[in-house]
C-alpha positions in Angstrom: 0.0 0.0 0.0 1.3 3.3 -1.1 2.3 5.8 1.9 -0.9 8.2 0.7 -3.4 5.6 0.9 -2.2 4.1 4.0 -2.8 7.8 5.5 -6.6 7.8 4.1 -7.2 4.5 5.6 -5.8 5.5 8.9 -7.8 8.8 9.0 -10.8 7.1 7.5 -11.0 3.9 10.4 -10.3 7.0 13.1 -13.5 9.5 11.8 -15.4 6.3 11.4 -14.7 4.8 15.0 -13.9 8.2 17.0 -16.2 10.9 16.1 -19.6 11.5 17.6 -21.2 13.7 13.9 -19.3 12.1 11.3 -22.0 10.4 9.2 -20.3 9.1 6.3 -16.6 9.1 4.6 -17.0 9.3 0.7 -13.4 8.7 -1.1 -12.3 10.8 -4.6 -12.1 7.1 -6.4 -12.5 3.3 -5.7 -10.4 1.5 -3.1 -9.6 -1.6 -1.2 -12.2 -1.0 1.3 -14.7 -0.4 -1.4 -15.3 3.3 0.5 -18.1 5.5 -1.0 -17.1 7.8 -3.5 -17.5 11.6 -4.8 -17.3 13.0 -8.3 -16.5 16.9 -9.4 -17.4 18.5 -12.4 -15.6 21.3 -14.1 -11.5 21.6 -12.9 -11.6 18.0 -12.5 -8.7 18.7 -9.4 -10.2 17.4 -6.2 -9.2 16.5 -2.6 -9.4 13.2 -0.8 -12.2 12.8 1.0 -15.5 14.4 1.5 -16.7 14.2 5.1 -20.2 13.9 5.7 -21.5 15.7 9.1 -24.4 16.7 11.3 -23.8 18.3 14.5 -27.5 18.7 15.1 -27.5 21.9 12.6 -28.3 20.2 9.2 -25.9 18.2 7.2 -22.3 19.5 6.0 -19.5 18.7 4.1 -15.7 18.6 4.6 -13.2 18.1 1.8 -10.0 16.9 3.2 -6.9 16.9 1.6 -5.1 14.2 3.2 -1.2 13.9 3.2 1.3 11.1 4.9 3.9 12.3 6.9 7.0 10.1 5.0 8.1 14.0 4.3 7.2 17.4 5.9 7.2 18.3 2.4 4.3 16.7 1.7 2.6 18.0 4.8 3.6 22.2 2.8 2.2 21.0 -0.3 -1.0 20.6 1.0 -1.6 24.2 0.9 -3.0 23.2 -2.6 -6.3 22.9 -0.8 -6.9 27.0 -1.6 -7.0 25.8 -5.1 -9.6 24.0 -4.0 -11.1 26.4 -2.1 -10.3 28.7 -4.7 -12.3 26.7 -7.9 -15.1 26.1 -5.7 -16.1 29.5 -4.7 -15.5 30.6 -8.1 -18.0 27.8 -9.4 -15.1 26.1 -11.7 -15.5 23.4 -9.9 -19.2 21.3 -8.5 -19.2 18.0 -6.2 -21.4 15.6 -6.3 -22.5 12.3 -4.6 -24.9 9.7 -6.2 -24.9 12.5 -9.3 -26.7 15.1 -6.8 -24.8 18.2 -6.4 -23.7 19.3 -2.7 -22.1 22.3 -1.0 -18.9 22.2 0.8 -18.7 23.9 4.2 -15.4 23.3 5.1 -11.7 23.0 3.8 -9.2 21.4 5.7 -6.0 19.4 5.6 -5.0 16.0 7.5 -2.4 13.6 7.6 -2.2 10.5 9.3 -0.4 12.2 12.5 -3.9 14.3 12.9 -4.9 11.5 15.4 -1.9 12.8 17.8 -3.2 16.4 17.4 -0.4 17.2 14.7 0.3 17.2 11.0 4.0 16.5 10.8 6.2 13.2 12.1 8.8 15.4 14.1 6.8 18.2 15.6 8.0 17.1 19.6 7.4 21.0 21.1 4.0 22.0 22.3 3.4 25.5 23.0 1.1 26.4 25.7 -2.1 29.0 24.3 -3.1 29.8 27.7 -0.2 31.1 28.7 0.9 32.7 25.5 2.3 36.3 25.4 -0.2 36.8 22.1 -3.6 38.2 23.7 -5.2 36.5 20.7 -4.0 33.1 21.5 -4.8 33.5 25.4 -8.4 34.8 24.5 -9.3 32.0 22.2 -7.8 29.2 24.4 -9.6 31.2 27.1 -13.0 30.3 25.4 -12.5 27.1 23.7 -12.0 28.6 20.5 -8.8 26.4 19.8 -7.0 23.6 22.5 -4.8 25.3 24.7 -2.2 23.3 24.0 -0.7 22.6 20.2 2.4 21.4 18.5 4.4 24.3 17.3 5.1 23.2 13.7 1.1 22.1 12.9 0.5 25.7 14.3 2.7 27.5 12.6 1.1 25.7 9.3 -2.3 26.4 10.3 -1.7 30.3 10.7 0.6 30.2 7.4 -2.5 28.2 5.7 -4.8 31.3 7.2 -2.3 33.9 5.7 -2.6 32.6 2.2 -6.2 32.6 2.6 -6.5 36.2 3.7 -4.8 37.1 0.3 -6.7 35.0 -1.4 -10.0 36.4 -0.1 -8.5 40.2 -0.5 -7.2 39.5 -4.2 -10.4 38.2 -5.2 -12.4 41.1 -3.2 -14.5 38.1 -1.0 -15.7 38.9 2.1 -18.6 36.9 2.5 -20.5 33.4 4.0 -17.4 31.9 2.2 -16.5 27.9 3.4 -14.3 27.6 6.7 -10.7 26.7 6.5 -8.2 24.9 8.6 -7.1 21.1 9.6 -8.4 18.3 10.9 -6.3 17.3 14.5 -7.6 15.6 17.8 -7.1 17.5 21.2 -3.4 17.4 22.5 -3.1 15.8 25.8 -6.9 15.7 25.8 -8.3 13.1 23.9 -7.9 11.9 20.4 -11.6 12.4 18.8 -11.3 14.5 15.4 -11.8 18.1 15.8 -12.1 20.5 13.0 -9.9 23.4 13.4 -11.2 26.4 11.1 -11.4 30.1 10.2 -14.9 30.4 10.3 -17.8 32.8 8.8 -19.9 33.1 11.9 -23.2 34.2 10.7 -25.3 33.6 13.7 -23.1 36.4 15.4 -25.0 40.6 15.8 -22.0 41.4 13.9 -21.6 38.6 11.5 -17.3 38.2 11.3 -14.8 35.1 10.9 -13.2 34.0 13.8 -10.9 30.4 14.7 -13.2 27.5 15.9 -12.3 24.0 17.5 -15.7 22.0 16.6 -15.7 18.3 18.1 -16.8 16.1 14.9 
C-alpha cells in the first residue's frame, strides 16, 4: 500500500470509529475498502475525501486533503487545498454524490499524524495558548476557541495556511459566507476524537465576522 493511501485508511477507520457527527466518509475514487465515492465536475482537481456531518445543525461537508507524513514536504504541499477552495467558490468546480450536487462547508488538511493532534512526524514542542504572550492566543484558548495546548510546527502551518487565505479572499475582493478553513487534529493531551480546526464565517453572530473554531466532529 502506497504511503498516501495508508494515511486515508488511517484517518478514514479514526473518523469512522472516533467521532460522535461524522456520518459518512466518501473517497475521490475506488479502493480496497470499497469506501463511497465523490465525483467533481468542471476543474476535474479534487481532494481526498468528502466528510459527511451533522452536528444537530443540518448536514455538511468537509473536503479533506489528506497527506502522509514520509516528508514534511508533503505535509507544505498541501496548501494546494486553496485551489480548491479557490475553484469552488469561483463555481469552476461542483461536487457531487450519487450524481446530486452538494455544498462544501469546510476546507481542511489532515495527515495520518492528525490523530496525535499534529500534522508532521517530528513536531515534539508544544506551546502552551493559555499562557501565551499573544492576547489572541490566550483569549481563544480562554473560550475554547482552539485547544490550549498545540504542537508548534502544525501551528505555525495552520496560521501560514490562514495567511494565504486572507490574500486569497482580498485578491479576489471576497468577504462573505465563504467555506471555513483549517485542519483536521484531535485535542493534545486531551483526547484523540477528530476536531475540525477552522477560520470560520460566523453568521449567527450581531455582527456577523470570521473567527478560529475548534468543533468536536
Amino acid at each position: 500500500m502506497k504511503p498516501e493511501e495508508e494515511a486515508e485508511i488511517i484517518l478514514w477507520d479514526w473518523l469512522k470509529t472516533k467521532s460522535e457527527f461524522v456520518k459518512e466518509v466518501y473517497f475521490n475514487r475506488i479502493n480496497i475498502i470499497n469506501a463511497p465515492v465523490f465525483t467533481t465536475r468542471g476543474v476535474n482537481k479534487k481532494p481526498d475525501f468528502l466528510i459527511k456531518i451533522d452536528r444537530g445543525y443540518g448536514i455538511e461537508f468537509i473536503a479533506v486533503e489528506v497527506k502522509p507524513t514520509t516528508s514534511s514536504r508533503n505535509i507544505h504541499d498541501s496548501g494546494k487545498i486553496l485551489n480548491y477552495y479557490k475553484n469552488y467558490i469561483k463555481e469552476k468546480t461542483k461536487y457531487f454524490i450519487n450524481e446530486e450536487q452538494i455544498e462544501i462547508n469546510h476546507f481542511v488538511v489532515a495527515s495520518n499524524k492528525s490523530p496525535e493532534g499534529k500534522l508532521f512526524e517530528r513536531d515534539e514542542e508544544i506551546i502552551c495558548n493559555g499562557n501565551s504572550s499573544d492576547d489572541h492566543r490566550k483569549f481563544v484558548s480562554l473560550w475554547n476557541l482552539f485547544p490550549e495546548f498545540e504542537y508548534q510546527r502544525t501551528s505555525d502551518f495552520i496560521r501560514r495556511l490562514w495567511s494565504e487565505w486572507r490574500t486569497l479572499k482580498k485578491e479576489n475582493n471576497l468577504n462573505k459566507n465563504l467555506p471555513s478553513i483549517g485542519v483536521i487534529i484531535s485535542n493534545p493531551t486531551k483526547d484523540n476524537f477528530p476536531y475540525l480546526a477552522i477560520m470560520n464565517f460566523n453568521s449567527h453572530l450581531t455582527k456577523p465576522k470570521w473567527g478560529q473554531r475548534f468543533w468536536k466532529l
